[in-house]
C-alpha positions in Angstrom: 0.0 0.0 0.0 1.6 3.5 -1.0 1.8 6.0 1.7 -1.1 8.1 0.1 -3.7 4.9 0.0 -2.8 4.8 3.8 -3.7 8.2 4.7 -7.2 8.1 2.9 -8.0 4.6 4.9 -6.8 6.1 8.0 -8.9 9.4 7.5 -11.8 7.1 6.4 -11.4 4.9 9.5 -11.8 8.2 11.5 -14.8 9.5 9.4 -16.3 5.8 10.2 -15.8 6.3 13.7 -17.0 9.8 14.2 -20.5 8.3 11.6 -20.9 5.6 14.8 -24.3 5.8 16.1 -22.4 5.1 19.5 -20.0 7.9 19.3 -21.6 9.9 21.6 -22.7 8.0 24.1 -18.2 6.7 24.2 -17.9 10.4 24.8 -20.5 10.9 27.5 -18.9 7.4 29.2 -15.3 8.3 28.7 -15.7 11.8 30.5 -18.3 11.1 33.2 -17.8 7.1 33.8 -14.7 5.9 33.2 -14.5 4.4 36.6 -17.3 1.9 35.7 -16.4 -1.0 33.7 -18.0 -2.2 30.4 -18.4 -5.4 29.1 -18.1 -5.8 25.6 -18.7 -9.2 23.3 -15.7 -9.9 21.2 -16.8 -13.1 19.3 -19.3 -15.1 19.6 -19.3 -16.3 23.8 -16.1 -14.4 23.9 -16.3 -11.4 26.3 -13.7 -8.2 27.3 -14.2 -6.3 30.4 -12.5 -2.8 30.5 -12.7 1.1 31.7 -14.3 3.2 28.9 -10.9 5.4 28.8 -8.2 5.2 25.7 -8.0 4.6 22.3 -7.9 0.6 22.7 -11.5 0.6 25.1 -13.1 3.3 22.4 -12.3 1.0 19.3 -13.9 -2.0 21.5 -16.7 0.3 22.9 -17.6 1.3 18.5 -16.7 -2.5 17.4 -13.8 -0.9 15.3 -11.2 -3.0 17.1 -8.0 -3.3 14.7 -10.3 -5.3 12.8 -7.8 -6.7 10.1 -5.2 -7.6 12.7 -8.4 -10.1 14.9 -9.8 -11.1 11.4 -6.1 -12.5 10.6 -5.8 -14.1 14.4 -9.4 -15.7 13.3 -7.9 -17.2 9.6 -4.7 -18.3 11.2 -5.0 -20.0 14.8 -5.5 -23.2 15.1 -6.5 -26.1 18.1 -3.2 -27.1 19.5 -1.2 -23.7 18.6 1.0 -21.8 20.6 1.1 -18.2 21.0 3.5 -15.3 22.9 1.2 -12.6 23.3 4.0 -9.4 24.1 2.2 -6.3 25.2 -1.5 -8.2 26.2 -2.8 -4.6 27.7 -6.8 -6.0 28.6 -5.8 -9.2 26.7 -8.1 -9.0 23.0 -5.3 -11.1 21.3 -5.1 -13.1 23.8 -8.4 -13.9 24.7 -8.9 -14.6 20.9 -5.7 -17.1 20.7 -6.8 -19.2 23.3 -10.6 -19.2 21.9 -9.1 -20.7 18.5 -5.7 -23.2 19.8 -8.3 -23.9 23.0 -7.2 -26.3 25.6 -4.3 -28.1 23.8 -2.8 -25.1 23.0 -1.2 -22.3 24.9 -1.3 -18.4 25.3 1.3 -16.8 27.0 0.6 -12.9 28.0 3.3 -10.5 29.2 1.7 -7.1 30.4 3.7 -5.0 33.0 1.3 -2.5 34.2 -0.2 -3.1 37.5 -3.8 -2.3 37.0 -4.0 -3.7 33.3 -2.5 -6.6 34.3 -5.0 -7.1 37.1 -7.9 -6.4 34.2 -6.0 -8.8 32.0 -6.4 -11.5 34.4 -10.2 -10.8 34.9 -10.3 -11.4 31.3 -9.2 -14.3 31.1 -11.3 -15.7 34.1 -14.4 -14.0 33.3 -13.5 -16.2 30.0 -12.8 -19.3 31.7 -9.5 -19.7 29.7 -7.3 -22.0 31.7 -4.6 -22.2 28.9 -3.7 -18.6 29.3 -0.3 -17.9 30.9 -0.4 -14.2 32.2 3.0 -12.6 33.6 3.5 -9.5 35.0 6.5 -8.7 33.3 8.0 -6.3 30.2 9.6 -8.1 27.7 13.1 -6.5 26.6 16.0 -7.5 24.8 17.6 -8.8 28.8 16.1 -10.0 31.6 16.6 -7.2 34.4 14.5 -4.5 36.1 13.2 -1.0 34.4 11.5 1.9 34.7 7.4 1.7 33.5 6.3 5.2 32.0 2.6 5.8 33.0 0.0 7.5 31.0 -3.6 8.4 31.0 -4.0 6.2 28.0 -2.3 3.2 29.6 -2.0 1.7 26.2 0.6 3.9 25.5 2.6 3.3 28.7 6.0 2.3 27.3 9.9 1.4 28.7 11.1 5.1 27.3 9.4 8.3 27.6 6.6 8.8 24.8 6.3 13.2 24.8 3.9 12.9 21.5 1.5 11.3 24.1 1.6 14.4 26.8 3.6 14.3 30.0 3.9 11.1 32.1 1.7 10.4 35.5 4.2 8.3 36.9 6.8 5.9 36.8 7.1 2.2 38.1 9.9 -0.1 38.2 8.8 -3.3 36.4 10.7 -6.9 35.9 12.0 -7.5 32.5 12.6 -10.7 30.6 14.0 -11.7 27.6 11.8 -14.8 25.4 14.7 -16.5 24.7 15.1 -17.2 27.7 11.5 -17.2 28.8 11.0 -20.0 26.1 13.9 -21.8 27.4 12.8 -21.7 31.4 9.0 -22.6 30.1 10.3 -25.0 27.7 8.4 -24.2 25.2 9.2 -26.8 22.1 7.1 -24.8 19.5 5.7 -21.1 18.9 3.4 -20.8 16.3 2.9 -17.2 16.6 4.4 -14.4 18.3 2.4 -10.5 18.6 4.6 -7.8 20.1 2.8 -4.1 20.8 6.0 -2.7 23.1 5.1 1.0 22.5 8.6 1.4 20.7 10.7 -1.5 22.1 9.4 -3.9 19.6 12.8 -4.3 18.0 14.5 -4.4 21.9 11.7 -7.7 21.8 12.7 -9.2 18.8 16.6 -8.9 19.7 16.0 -10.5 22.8 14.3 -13.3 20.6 16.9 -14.6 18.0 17.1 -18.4 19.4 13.2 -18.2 18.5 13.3 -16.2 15.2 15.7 -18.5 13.9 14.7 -21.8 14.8 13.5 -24.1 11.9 9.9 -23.9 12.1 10.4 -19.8 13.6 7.1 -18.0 14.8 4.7 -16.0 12.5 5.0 -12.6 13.8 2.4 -9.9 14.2 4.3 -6.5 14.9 3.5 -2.8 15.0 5.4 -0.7 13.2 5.2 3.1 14.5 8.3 6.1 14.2 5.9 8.4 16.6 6.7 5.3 19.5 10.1 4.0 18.6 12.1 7.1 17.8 11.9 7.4 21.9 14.4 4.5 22.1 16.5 5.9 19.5 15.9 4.2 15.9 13.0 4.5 13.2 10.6 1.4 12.6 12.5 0.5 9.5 14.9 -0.9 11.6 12.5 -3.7 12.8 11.8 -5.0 8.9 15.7 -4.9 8.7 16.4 -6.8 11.3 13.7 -9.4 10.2 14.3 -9.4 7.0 17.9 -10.2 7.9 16.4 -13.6 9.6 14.7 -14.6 6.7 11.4 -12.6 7.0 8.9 -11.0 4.3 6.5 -8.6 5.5 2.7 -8.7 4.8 -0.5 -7.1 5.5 -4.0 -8.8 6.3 -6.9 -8.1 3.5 -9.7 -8.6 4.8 -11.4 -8.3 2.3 -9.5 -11.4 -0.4 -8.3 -13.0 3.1 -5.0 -13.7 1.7 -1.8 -11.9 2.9 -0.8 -8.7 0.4 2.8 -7.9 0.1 4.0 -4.7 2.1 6.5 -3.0 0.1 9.7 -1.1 2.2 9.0 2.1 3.3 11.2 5.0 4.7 9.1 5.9 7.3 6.0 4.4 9.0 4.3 7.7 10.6 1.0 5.7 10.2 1.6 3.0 12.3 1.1 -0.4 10.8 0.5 -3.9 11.9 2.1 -6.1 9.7 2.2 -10.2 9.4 6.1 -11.0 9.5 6.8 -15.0 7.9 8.8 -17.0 6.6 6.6 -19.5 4.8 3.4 -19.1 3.8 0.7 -18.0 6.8 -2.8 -18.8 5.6 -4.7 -21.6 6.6 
């Protein structure tokens, strides 16, 4: 897709999302409730608990939710699979793996914020979703301790300072871990797919994953790819398709639409964040 085809779907996404006929009443909940929780269905028995506050519990709220991103999760997963879920937030993507690799598979959920890990975990037992693996933990190129930037949008609460998103509330010191050697202590024999949302430390993730990357039958990966987040820890999103297409990775994005995987042609810049499917075989199912 050519940089001006993604401007006029992002502006349309944000005409479609003004047009909803729940618009308002997001705006009424978001500035005079956001302390009570809503309960939203995902798919079919599948249900998400969450504060009507931030970008991530508005998209839920208008049923916009990164819908070509779920629709790929959807096509892909499989009973049995085994997913790294890096950046869970509330836990969508990881409420949806385990509803489609079930009980023989596995869902492992890293979240390091306090209070979203605690709704993360509500999620997953309001769910009833044994095979989900939640740790409290920020995933990082070492294992270690760091400092958690808090914002009002916790969604956006990353390892580095994000100034684009206003001024910090606070700051916690949070447990890191690497996956290699999370896969190693867990023993984990296979990953099927792996989706990182670091808020700028995705490529920090993926360097702390090159045992998995390169195994012989390496994770799918489902990555976001945004300058406005990662420039805070000192490199453009570019740098993340180098690095993977250094390990034998093509980029992709989801159509919804054909549901097949569309080539995703190198770019200099990704001011419009993207969520792109990273293989090295072929993905669909």
């Amino acid at each position: 897709m050519s940089r001006g085809t993604l401007m006029v779907k992002y502006k349309l996404s944000r005409i479609r999302q003004l047009a909803n006929p729940r618009y308002a009443s997001w705006m009424f909940l978001s500035r005079f409730r956001s302390e009570c929780p809503l309960r939203t269905r995902l798919r079919d028995e599948l249900f998400i608990e969450y504060l009507p506050r931030g970008n991530v519990s508005r998209d839920l709220y208008l049923g916009q939710f990164e819908e070509d991103v779920t629709d790929f999760f959807v096509h892909y997963l499989r009973p049995g699979m085994v997913v790294i879920d890096v950046g869970a937030n509330i836990g969508v993507y990881s409420l949806l793996s385990a509803k489609y690799v079930g009980e023989r598979g596995a869902v492992h959920a890293f979240e390091p914020t306090p209070d979203t890990f605690a709704q993360l975990c509500t999620n997953a037992a309001l769910n009833r979703l044994s095979c989900i693996r939640t740790n409290r933990l920020a995933v990082s190129d070492k294992s270690g301790t760091s400092s958690l930037y808090l914002y009002n949008q916790n969604a956006m609460n990353s390892l580095a300072m994000q100034d684009w998103v206003g001024s910090a509330v606070g700051q916690v010191q949070v447990d890191t871990v690497s996956l290699d050697e999370y896969v190693r202590a867990a023993e984990l024999g296979r990953v099927d797919l792996l989706k990182v949302d670091a808020e700028g430390a995705e490529l920090r993730v993926l360097q702390g994953a090159v045992e998995l990357l390169e195994r012989p039958k390496s994770p799918v990966v489902v990555c976001e790819f945004a300058d406005k987040t990662t420039r805070n820890f000192g490199y453009e999103a570019a740098a993340i398709r180098e690095y993977l297409e250094n390990l034998g990775y093509r980029l992709f994005r989801w159509s919804r639409r054909s549901a097949t995987l569309l080539p995703e042609p190198a770019r200099a810049d990704y001011e419009l964040y993207a969520n792109l499917i990273c293989t090295k075989g072929e993905a669909e199912r």
